[in-house]
C-alpha positions in Angstrom: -11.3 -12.3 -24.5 -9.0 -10.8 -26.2 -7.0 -7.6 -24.7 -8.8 -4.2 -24.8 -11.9 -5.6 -26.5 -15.6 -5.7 -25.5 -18.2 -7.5 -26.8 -19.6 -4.4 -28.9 -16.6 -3.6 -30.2 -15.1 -7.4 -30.9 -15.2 -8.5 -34.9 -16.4 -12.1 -35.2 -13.5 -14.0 -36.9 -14.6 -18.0 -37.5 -10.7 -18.6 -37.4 -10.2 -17.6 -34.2 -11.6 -18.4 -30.3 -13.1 -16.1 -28.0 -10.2 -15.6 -26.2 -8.1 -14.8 -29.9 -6.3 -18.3 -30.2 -6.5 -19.7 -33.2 -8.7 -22.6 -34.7 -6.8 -25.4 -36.0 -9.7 -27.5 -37.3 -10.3 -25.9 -40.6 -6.6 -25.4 -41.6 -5.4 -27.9 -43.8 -1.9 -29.7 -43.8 0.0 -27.2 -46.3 -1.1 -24.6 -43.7 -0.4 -26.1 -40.8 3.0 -27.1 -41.5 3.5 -23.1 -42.2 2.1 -22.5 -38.9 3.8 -24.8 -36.9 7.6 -23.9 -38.7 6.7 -20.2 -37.4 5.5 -21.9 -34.2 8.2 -21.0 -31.2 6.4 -22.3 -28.1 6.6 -25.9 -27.4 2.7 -26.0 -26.5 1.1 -24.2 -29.8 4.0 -27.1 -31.8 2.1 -29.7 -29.9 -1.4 -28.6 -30.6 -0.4 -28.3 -34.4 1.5 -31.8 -34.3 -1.4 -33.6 -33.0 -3.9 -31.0 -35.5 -1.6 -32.8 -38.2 -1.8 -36.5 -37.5 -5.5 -36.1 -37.7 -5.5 -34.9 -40.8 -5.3 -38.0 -43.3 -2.6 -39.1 -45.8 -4.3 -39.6 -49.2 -1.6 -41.5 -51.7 -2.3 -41.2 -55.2 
C-alpha cells in the first residue's frame, strides 16, 4: 500500500493499484505516449512500450 495510508483512510482510485502504481490498461495511446515522454526509469518506459504495442493501429 501506499506510504502512510490505512485501509480506512485510503480513497479508491480505479486508475491506480493497491500499492499506488498506476493502471495502464484504460489509458489510451495519446496518453500513454504523454506518460511515457515524462517517464524517467527504464522499467515504468518498458511497461508503457509494451502497454502501447497492444493498443491497435486503426488507419483510416
Amino acid at each position: 500500500m501506499a506510504v502512510g495510508q490505512n485501509q480506512r483512510t485510503r480513497k479508491n482510485d480505479s486508475m491506480l493499484t493497491k500499492t499506488g502504481k498506476a493502471r495502464l490498461g484504460p489509458l489510451n495511446s495519446a496518453q500513454l505516449t504523454k506518460l511515457l515522454e515524462a517517464s524517467t526509469k527504464p522499467k515504468e518506459k518498458s511497461k508503457i512500450l509494451r502497454a502501447l504495442s497492444k493498443h491497435k493501429v486503426v488507419v483510416a
